[in-house]
C-alpha positions in Angstrom: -99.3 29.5 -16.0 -97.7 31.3 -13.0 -97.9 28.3 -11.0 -96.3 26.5 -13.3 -93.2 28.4 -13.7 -93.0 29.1 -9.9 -92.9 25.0 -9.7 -90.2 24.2 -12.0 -88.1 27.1 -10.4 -89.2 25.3 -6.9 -87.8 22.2 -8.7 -84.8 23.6 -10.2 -83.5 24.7 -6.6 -84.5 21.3 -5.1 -82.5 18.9 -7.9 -79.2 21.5 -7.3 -78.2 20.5 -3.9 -78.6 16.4 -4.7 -76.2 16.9 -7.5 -73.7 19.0 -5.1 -73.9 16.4 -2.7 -73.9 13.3 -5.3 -70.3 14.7 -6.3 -66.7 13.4 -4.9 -65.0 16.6 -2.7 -62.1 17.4 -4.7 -59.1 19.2 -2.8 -58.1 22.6 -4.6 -54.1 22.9 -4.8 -52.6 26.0 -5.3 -51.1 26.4 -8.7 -47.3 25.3 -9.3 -48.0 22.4 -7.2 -45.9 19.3 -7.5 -47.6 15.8 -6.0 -45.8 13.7 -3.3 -44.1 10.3 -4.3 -46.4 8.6 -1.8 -49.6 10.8 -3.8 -48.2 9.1 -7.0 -48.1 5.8 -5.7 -43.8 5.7 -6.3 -41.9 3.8 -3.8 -38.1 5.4 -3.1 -35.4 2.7 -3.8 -33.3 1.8 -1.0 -29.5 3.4 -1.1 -27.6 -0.3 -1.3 -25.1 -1.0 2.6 -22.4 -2.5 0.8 -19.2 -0.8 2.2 -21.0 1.5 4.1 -20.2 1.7 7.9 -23.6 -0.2 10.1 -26.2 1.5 11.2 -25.1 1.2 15.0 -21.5 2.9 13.6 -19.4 0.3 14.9 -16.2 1.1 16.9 -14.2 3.9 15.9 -10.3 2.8 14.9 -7.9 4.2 17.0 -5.0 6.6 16.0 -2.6 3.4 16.4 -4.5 1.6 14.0 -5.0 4.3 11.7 -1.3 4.7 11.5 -0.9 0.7 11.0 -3.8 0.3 8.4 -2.4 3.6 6.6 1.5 2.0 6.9 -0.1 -1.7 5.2 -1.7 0.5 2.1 2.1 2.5 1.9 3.2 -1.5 1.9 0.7 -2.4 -0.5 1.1 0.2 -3.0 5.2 -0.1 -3.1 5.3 -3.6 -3.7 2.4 -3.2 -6.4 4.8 -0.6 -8.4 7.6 -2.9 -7.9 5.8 -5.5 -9.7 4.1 -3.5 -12.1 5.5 0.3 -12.2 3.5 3.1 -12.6 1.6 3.6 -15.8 4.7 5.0 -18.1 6.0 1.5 -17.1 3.7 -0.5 -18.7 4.0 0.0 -22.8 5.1 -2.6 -24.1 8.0 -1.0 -26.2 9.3 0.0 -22.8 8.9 -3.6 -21.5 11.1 -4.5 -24.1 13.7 -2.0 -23.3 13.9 -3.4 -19.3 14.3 -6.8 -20.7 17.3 -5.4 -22.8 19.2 -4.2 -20.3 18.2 -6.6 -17.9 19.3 -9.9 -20.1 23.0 -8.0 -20.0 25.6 -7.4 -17.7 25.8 -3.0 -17.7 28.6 -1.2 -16.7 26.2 1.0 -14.9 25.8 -1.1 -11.9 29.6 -0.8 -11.5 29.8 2.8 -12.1 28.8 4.2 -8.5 30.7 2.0 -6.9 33.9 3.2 -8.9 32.7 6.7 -8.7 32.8 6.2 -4.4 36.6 4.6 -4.9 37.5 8.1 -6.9 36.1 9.9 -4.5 38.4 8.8 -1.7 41.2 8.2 -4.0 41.1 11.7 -5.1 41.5 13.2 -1.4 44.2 15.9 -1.0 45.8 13.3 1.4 46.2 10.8 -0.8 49.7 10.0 -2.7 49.6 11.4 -5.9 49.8 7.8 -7.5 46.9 6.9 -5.7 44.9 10.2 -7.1 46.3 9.4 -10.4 45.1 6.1 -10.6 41.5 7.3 -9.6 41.8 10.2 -12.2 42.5 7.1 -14.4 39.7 5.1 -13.4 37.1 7.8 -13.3 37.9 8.3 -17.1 37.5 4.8 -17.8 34.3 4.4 -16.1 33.1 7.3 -18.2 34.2 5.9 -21.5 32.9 2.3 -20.6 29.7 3.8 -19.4 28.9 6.0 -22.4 30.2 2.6 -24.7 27.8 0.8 -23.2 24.7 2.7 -23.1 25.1 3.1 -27.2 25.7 -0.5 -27.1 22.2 -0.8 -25.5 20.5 2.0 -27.3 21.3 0.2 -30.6 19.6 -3.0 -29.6 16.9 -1.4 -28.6 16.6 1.0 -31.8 16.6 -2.4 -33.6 14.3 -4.7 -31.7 11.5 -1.5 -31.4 11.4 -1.1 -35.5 11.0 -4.8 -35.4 8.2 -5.8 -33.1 6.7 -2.4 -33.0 7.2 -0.3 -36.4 3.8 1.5 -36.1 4.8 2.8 -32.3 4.0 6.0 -30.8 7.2 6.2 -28.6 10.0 8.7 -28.7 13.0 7.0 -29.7 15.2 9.2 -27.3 12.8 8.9 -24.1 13.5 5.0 -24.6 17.1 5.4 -24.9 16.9 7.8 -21.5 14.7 5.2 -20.1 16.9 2.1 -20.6 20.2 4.1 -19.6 19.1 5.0 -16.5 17.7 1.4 -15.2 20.9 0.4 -16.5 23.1 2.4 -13.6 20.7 0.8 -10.9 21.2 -2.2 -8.7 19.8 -4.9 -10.4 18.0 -5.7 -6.8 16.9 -2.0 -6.8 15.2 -2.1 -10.3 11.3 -1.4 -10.6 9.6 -3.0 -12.0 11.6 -6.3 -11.2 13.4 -8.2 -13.8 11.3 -11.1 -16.0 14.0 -12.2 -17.1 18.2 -13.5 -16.4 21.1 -12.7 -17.1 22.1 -13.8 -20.4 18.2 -14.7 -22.3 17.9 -14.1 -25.6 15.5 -11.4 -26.1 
């Protein structure tokens, strides 16, 4: 019987190691451990080279033509908000008010050049007829001016509760709106005229 026991026990010791060995080595990691991408078998995506700058760098642009490529995008972006305007410009209730005054002749576009007449007409050196008169005209101007821009106010009132009765724009900011392109230069306006002088709107 003692010889048995001391056998298996010989046994048990002998079996232990060829299972230690039979096993894979695993590597221990500490705990909080986070596994790489390349561990995981995930591939990083490349970040895409469209507008970015070469790998080599390419030459640097001098100040010269920084100053000419920053003067073409000044070009660029003038001409753009002549054609378009800026974003107030592009409602269409206020489309409708440029096309209103610019289908009509304004006194407006005559008033600074009558204002510049009764400015030197109104010099101390001047005759008094000759102040007079530009007393006279400046008074007219104003009348004519103030005529006019209830004139266009109207038509606009009326073609906006026409086309747009559900619209969201103050009445008064397009009256403001329409009066003041109306005392520019026609060749000064922005955004430029669609239409002539004289369309039906």
């Amino acid at each position: 019987m003692p010889s048995l026991f001391r056998r298996k026990s010989v046994d048990l010791v002998e079996e232990a190691p060829a299972e230690a060995t039979s096993t894979t080595p695993t590597t221990k990691r500490p705990r909080g451990y986070t596994p790489s991408k390349k561990e995981l078998g995930v591939q990083t995506p490349k970040r895409p080279t469209v507008g970015r700058r070469p790998a080599g760098g390419g030459r640097p642009l001098t100040k010269q033509e920084l100053r000419e490529k920053r003067r073409q995008l000044r070009a660029e972006a003038a001409a753009e908000f002549r054609r378009e305007g800026g974003p107030r410009d592009r409602a269409p209730e206020r489309r409708l008010a440029r096309d209103v005054v610019d289908s009509r002749r304004t006194v407006g576009t005559w008033f600074f050049g009558g204002a510049l007449v009764v400015l030197v007409g109104s010099a101390q050196t001047m005759p008094p007829v000759v102040r007079l008169a530009s007393n006279l005209l400046w008074g007219l101007l104003a009348v004519a001016l103030v005529i006019d821009s209830v004139l266009i106010s109207r038509r606009i009132r009326k073609l906006v509760r026409e086309r747009f009765p559900n619209t969201d724009q103050r009445m008064s900011s397009l009256y403001l709106y329409a009066i003041m392109r109306s005392i520019t230069f026609r060749r000064l306006r922005a955004p430029v005229p669609r239409v002539n002088l004289g369309d039906k709107i």
